[in-house]
Biopython code that builds the backbone (N, CA, C, O; Angstrom):
import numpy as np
from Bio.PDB.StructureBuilder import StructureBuilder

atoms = [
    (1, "UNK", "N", (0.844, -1.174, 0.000)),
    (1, "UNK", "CA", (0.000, 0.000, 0.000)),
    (1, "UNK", "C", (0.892, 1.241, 0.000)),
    (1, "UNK", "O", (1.795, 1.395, 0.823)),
    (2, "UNK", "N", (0.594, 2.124, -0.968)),
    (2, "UNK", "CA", (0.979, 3.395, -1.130)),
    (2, "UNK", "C", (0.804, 4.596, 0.027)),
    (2, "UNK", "O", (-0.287, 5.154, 0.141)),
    (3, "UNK", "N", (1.712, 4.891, 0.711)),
    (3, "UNK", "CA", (1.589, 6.056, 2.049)),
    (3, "UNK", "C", (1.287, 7.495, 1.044)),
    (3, "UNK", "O", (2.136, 8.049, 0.346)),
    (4, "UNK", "N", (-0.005, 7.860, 1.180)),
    (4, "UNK", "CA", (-0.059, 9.402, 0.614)),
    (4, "UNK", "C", (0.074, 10.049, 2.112)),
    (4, "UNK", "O", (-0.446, 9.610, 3.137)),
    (5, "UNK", "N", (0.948, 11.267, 1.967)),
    (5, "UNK", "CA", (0.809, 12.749, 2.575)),
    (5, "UNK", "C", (0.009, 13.434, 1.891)),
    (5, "UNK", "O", (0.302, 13.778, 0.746)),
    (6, "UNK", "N", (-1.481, 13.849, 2.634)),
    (6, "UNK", "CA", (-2.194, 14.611, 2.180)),
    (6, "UNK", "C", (-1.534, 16.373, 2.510)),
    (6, "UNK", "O", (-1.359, 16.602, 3.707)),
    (7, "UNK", "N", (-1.256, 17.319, 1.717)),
    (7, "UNK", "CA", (-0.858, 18.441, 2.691)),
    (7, "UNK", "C", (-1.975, 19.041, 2.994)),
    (7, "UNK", "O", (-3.154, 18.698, 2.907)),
    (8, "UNK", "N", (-1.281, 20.280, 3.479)),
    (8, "UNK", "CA", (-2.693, 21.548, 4.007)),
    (8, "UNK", "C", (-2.885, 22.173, 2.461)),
    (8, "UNK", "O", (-2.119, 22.383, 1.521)),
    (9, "UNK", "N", (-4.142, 22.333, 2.671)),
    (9, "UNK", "CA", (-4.774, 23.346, 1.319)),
    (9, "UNK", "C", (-5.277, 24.451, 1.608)),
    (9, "UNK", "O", (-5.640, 24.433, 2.784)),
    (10, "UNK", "N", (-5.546, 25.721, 0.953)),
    (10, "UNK", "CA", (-5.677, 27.029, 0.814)),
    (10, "UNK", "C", (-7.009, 27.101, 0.665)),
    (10, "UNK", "O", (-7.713, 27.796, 1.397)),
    (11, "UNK", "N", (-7.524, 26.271, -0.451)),
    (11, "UNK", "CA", (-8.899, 25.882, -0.542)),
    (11, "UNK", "C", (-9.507, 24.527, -1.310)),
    (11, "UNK", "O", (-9.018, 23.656, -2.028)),
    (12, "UNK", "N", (-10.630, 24.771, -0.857)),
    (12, "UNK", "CA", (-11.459, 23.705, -1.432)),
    (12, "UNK", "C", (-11.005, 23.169, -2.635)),
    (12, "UNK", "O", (-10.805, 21.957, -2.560)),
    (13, "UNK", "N", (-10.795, 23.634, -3.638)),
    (13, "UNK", "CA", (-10.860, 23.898, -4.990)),
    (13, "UNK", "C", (-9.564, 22.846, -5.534)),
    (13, "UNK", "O", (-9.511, 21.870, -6.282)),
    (14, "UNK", "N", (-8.265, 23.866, -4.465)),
    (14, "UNK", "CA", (-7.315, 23.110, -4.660)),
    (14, "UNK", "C", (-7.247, 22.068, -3.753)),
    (14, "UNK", "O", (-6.220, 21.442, -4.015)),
    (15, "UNK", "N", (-7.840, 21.559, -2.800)),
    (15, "UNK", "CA", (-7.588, 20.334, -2.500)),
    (15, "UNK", "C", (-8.413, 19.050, -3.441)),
    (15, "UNK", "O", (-7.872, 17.944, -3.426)),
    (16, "UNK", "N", (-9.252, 19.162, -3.959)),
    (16, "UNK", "CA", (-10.007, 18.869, -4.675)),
    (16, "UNK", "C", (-9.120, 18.103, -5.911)),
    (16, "UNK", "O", (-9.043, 16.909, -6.200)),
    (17, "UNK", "N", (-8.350, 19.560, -6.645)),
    (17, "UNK", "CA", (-7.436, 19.396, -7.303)),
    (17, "UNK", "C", (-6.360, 17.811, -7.189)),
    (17, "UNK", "O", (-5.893, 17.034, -8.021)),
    (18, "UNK", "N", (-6.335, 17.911, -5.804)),
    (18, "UNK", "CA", (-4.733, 17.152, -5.393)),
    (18, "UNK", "C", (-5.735, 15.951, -5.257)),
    (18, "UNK", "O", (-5.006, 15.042, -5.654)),
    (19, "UNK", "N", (-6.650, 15.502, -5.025)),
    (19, "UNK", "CA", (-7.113, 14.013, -4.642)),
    (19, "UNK", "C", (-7.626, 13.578, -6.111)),
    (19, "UNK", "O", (-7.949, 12.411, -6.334)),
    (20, "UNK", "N", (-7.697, 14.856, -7.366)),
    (20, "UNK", "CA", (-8.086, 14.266, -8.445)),
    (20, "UNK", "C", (-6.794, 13.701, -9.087)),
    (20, "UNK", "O", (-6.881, 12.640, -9.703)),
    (21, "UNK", "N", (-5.584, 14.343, -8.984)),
    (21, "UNK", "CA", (-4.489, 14.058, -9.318)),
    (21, "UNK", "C", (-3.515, 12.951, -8.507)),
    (21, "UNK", "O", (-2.369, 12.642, -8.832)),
    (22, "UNK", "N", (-4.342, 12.399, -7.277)),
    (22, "UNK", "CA", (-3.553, 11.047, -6.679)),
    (22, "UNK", "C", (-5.078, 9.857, -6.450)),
    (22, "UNK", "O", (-5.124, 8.912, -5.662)),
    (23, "UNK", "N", (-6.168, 10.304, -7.400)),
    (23, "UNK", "CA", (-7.121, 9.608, -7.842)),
    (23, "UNK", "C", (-6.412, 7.649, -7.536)),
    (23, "UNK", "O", (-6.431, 6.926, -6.540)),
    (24, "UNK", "N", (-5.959, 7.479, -8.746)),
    (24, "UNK", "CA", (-5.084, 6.255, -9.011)),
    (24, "UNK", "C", (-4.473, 5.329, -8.011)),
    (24, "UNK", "O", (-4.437, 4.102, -8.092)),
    (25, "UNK", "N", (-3.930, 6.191, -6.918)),
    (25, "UNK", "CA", (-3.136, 5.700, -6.084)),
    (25, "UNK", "C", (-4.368, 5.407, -4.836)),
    (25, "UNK", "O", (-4.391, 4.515, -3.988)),
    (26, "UNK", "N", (-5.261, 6.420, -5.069)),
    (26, "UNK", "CA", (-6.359, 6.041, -3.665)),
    (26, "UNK", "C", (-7.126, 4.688, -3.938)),
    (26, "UNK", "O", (-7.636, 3.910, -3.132)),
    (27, "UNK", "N", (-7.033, 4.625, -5.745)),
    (27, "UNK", "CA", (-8.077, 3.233, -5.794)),
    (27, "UNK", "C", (-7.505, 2.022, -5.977)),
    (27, "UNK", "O", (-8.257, 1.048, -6.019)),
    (28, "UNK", "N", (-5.975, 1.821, -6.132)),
    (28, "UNK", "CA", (-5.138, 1.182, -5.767)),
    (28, "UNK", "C", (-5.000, 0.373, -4.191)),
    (28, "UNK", "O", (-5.052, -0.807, -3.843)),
    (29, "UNK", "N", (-4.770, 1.876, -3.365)),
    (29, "UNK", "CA", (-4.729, 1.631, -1.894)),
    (29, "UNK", "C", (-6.490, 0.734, -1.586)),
    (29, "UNK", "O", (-6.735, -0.320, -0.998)),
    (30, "UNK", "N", (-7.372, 1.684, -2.252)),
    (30, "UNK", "CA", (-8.732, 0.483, -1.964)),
    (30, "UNK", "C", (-8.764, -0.936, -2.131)),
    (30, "UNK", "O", (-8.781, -1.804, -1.258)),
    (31, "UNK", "N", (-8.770, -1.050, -3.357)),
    (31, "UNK", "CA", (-8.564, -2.255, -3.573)),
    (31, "UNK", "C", (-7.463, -3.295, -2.891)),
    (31, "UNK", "O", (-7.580, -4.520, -2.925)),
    (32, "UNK", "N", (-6.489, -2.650, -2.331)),
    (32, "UNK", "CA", (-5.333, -3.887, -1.567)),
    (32, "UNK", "C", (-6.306, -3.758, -0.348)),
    (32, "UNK", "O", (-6.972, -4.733, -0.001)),
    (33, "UNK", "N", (-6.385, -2.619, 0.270)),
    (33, "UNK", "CA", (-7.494, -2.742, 1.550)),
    (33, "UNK", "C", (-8.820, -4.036, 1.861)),
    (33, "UNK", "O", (-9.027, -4.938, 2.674)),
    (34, "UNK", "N", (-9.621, -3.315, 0.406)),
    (34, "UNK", "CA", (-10.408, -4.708, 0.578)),
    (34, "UNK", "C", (-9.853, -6.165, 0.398)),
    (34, "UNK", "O", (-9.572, -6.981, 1.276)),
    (35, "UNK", "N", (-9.798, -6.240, -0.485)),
    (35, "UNK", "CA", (-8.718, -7.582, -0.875)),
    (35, "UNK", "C", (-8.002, -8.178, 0.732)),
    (35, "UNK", "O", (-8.050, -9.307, 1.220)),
    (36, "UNK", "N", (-7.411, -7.020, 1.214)),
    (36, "UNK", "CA", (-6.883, -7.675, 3.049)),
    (36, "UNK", "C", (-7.992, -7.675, 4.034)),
    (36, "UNK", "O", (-7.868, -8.209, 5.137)),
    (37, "UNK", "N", (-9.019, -7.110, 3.663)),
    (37, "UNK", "CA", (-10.205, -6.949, 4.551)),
    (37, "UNK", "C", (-9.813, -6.523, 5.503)),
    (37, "UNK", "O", (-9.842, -7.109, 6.585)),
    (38, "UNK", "N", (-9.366, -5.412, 5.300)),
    (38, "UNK", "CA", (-8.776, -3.995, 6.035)),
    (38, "UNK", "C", (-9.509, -2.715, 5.835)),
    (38, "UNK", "O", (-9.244, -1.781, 6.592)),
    (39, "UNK", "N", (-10.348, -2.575, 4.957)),
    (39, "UNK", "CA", (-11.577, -1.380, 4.301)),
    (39, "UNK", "C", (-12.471, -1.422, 5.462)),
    (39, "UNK", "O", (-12.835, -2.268, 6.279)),
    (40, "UNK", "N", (-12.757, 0.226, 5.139)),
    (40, "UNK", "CA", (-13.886, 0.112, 6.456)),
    (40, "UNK", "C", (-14.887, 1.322, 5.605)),
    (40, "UNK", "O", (-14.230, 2.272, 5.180)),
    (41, "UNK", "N", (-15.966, 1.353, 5.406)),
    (41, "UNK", "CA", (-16.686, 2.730, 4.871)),
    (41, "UNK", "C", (-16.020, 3.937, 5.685)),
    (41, "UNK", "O", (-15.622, 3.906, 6.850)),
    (42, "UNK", "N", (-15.997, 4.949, 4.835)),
    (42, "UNK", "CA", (-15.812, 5.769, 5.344)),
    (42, "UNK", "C", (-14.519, 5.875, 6.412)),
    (42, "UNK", "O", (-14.673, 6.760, 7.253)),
    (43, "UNK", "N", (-13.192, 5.065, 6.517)),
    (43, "UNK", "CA", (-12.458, 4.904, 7.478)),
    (43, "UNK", "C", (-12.813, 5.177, 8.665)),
    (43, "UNK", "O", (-13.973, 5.237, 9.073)),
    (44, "UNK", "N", (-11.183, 5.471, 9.676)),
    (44, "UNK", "CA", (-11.475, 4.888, 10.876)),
    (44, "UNK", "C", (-12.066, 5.939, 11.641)),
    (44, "UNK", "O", (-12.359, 5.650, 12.801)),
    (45, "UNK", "N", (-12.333, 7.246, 11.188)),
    (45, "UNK", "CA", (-12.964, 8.377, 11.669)),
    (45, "UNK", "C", (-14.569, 7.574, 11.686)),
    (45, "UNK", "O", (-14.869, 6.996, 12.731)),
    (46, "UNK", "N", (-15.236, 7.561, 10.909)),
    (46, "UNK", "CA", (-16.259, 6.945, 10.670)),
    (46, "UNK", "C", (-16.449, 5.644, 11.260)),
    (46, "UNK", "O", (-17.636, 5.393, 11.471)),
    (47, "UNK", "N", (-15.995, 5.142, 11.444)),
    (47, "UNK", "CA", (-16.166, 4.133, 12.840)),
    (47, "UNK", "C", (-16.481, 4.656, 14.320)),
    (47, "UNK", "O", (-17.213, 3.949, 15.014)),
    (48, "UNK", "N", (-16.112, 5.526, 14.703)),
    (48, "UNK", "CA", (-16.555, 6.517, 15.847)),
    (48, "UNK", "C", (-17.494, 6.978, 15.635)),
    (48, "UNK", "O", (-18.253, 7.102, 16.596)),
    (49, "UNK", "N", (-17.877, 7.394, 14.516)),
    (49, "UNK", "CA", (-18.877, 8.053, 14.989)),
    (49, "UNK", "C", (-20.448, 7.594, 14.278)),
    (49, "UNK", "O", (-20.669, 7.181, 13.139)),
    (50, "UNK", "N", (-21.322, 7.818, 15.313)),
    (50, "UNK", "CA", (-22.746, 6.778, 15.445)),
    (50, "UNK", "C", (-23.341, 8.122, 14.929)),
    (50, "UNK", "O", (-23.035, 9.262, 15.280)),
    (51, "UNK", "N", (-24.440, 7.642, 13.837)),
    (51, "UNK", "CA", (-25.401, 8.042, 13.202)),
    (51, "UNK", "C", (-26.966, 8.108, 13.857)),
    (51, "UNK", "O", (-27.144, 7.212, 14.683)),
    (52, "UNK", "N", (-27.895, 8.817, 13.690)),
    (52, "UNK", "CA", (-29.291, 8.138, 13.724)),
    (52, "UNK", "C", (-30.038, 9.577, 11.996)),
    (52, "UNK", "O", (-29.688, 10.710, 11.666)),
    (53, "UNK", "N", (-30.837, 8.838, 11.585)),
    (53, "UNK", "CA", (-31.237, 9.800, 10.695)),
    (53, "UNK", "C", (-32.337, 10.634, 11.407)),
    (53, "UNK", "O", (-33.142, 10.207, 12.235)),
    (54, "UNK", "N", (-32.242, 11.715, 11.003)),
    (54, "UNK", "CA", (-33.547, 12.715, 11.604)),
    (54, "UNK", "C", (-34.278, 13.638, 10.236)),
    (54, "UNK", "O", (-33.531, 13.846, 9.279)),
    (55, "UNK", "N", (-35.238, 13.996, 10.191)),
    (55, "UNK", "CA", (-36.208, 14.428, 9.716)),
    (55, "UNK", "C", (-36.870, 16.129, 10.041)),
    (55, "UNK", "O", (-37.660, 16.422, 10.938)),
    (56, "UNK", "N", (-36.260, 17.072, 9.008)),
    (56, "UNK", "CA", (-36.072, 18.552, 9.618)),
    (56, "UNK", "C", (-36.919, 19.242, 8.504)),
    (56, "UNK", "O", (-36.531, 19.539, 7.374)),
    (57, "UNK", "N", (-38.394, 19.476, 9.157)),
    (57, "UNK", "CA", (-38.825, 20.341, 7.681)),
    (57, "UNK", "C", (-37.782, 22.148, 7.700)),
    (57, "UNK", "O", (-37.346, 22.773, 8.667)),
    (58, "UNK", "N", (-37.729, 22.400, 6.503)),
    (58, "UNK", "CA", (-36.789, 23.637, 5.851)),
    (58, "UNK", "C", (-37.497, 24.688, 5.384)),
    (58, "UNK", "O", (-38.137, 24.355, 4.387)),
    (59, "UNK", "N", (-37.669, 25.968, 5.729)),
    (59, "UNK", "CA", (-38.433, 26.821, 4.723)),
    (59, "UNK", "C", (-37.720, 26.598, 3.615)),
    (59, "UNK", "O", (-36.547, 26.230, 3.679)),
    (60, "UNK", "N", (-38.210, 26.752, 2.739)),
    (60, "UNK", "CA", (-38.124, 26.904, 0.654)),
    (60, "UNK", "C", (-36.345, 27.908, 0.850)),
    (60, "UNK", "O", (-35.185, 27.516, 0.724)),
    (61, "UNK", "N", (-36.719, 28.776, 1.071)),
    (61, "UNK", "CA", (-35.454, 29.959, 0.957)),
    (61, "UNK", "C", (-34.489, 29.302, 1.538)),
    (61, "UNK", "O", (-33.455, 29.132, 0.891)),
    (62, "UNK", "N", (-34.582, 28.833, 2.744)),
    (62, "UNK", "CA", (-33.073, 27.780, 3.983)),
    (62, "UNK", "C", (-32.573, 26.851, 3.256)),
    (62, "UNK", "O", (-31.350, 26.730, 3.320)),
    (63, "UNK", "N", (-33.307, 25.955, 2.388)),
    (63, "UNK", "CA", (-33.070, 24.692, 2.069)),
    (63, "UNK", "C", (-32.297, 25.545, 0.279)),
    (63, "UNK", "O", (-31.250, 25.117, -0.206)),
    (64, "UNK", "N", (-33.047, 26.629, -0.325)),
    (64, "UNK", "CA", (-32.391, 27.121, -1.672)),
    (64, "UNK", "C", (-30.977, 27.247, -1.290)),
    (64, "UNK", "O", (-30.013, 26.664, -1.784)),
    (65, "UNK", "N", (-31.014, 28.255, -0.158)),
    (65, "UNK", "CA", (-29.288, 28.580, 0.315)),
    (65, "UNK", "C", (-28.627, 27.577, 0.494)),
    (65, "UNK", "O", (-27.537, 27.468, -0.069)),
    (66, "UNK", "N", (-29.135, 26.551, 1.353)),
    (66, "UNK", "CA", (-27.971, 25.419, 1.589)),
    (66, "UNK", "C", (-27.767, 24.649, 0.400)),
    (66, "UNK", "O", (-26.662, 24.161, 0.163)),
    (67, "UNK", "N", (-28.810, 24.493, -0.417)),
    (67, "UNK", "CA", (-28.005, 24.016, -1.852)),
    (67, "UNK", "C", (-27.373, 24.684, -2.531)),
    (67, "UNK", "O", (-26.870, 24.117, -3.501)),
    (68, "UNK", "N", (-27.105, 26.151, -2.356)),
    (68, "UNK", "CA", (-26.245, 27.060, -3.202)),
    (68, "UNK", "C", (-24.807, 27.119, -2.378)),
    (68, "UNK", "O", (-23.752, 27.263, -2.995)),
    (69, "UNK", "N", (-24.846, 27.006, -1.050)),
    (69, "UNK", "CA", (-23.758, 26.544, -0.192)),
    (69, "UNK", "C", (-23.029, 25.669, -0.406)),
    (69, "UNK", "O", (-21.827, 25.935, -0.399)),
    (70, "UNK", "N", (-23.582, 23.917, -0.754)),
    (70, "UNK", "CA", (-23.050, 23.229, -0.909)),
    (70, "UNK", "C", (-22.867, 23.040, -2.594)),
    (70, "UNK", "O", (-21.926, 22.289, -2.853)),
    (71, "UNK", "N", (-23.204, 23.292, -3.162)),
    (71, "UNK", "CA", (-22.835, 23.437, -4.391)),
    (71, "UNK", "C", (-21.558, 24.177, -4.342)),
    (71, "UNK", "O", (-20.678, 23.534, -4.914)),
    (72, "UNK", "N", (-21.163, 25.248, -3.884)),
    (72, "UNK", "CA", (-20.116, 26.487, -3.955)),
    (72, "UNK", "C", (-18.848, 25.233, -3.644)),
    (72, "UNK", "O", (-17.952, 24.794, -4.364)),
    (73, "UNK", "N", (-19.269, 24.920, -2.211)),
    (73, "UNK", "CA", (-18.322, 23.990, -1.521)),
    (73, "UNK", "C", (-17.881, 22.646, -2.041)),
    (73, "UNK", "O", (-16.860, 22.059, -1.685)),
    (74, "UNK", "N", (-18.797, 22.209, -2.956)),
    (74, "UNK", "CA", (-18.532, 20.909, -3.664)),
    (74, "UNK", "C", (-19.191, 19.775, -3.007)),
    (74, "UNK", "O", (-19.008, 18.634, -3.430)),
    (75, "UNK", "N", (-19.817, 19.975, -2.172)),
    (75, "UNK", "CA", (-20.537, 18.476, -1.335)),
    (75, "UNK", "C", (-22.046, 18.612, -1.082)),
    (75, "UNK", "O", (-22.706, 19.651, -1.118)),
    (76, "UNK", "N", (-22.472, 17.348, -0.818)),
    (76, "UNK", "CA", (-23.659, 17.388, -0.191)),
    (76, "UNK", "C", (-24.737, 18.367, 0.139)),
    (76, "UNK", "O", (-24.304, 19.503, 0.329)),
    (77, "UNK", "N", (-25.982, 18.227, 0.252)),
    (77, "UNK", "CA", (-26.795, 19.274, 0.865)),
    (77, "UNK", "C", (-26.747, 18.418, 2.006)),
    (77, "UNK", "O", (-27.481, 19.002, 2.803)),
    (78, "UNK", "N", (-26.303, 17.333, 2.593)),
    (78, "UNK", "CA", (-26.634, 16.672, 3.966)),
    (78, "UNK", "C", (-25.379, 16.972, 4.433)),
    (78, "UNK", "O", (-25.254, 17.401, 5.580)),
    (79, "UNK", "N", (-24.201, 16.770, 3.542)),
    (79, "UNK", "CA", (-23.107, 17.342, 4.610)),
    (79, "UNK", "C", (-22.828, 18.446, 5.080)),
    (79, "UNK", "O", (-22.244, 18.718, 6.129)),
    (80, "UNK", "N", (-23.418, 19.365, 3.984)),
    (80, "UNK", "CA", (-23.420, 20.974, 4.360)),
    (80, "UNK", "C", (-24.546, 21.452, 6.156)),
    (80, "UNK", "O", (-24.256, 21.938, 7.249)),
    (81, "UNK", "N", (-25.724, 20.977, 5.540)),
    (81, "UNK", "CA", (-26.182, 20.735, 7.032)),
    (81, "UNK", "C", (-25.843, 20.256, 8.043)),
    (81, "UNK", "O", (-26.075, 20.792, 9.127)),
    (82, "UNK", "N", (-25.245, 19.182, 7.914)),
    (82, "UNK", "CA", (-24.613, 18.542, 8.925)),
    (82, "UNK", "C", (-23.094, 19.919, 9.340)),
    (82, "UNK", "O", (-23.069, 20.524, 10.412)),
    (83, "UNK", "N", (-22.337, 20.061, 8.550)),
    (83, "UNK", "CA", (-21.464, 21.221, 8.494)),
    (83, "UNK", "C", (-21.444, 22.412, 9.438)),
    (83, "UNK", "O", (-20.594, 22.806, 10.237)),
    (84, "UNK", "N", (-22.692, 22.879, 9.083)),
    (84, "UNK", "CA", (-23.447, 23.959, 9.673)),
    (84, "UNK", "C", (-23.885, 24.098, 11.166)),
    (84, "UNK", "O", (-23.907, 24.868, 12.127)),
    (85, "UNK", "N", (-24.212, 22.872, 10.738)),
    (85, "UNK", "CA", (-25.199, 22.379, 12.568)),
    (85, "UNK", "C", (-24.142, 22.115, 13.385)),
    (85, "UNK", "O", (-24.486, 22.200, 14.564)),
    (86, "UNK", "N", (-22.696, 21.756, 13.203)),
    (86, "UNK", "CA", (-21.453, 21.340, 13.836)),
    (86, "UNK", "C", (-21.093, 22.512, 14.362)),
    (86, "UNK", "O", (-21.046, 22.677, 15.581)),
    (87, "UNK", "N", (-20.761, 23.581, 13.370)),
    (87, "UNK", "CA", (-20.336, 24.734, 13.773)),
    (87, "UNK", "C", (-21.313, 25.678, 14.626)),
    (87, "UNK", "O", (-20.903, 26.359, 15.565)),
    (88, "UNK", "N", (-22.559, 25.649, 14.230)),
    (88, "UNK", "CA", (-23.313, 26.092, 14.846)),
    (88, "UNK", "C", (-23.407, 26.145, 16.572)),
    (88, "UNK", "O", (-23.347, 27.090, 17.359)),
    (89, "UNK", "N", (-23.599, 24.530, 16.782)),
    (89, "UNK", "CA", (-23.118, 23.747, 18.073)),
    (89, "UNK", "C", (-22.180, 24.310, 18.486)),
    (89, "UNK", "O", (-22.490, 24.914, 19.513)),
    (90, "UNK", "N", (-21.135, 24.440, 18.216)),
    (90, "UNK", "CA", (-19.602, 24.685, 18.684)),
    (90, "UNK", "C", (-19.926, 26.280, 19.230)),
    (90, "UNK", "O", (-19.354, 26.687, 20.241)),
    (91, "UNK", "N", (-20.961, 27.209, 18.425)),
    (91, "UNK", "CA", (-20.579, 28.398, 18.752)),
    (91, "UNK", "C", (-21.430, 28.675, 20.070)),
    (91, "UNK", "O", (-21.123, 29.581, 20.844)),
    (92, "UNK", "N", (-22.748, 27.658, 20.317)),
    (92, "UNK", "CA", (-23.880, 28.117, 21.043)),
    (92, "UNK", "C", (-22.905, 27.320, 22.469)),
    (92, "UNK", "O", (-22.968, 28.027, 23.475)),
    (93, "UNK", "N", (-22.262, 26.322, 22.618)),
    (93, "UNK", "CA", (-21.550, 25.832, 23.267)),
    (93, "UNK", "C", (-20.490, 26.833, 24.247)),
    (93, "UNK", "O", (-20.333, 27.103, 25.438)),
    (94, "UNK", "N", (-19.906, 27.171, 22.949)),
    (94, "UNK", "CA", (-18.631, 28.418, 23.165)),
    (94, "UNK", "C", (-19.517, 29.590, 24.749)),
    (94, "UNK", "O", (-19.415, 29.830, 25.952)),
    (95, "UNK", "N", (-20.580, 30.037, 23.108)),
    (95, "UNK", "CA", (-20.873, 30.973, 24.172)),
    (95, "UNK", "C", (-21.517, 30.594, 25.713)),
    (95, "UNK", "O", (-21.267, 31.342, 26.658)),
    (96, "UNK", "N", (-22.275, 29.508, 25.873)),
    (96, "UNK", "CA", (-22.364, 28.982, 27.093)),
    (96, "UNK", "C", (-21.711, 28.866, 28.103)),
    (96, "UNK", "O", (-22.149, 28.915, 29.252)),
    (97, "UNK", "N", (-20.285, 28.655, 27.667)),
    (97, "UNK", "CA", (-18.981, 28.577, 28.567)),
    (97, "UNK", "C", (-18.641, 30.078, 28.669)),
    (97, "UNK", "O", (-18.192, 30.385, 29.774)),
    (98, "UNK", "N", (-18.734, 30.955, 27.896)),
    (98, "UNK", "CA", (-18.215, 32.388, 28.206)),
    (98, "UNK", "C", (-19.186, 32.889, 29.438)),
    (98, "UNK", "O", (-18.720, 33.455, 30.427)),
    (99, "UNK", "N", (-21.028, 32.530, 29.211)),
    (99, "UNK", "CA", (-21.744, 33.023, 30.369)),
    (99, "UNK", "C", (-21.522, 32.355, 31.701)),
    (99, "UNK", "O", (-21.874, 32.932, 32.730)),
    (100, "UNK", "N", (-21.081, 31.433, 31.726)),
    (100, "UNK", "CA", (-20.567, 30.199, 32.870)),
    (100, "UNK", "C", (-20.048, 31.076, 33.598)),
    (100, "UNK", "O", (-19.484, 30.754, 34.644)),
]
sb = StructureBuilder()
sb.init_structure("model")
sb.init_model(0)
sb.init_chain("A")
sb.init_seg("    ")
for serial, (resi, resn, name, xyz) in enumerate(atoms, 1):
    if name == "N":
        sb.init_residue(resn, " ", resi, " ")
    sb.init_atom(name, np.array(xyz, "f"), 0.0, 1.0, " ", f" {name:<3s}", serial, name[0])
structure = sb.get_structure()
């Protein structure tokens, strides 16, 4: 199996760039993975962490933006939400600890 160094990226765009250009080598590394039955969906980040699906009605306009969001960004309208709601968390959190 091939060791990639992913580096730091500037942006989206160009990281994007760099996984289209070591494409080859990632589906390489897959395939020996499965083949050793060493593959895991989503690796070992994704093993930690537990799912449940939930069900969020959107006004029309919330749900337009987050598809113009994730479009910009290149992913998902579920990861962008999910994205959002992370950071979101983090800030209502933050500030909780500042009123503490």
């Amino acid at each position: 199996m091939k060791q990639l160094i992913v580096p730091k990226f500037a942006t989206e765009a160009e990281e994007a760039d760099w996984w289209d250009q070591h494409i080859y080598i990632v589906g390489e590394n897959l395939i020996e993975a499965i083949e050793n039955g060493t593959a895991h969906r989503g690796g070992p980040a994704a093993l930690l962490r537990e799912t449940r699906v939930v069900q969020v009605r959107l006004p029309n306009n919330d749900l337009d933006r987050i598809e113009r969001l994730a479009e910009a960004k290149g992913i998902s309208n579920q990861a962008c939400i999910g994205m959002l709601l992370r950071k979101a968390l983090d800030r209502e959190e933050a500030d909780q600890r500042k009123s503490a």
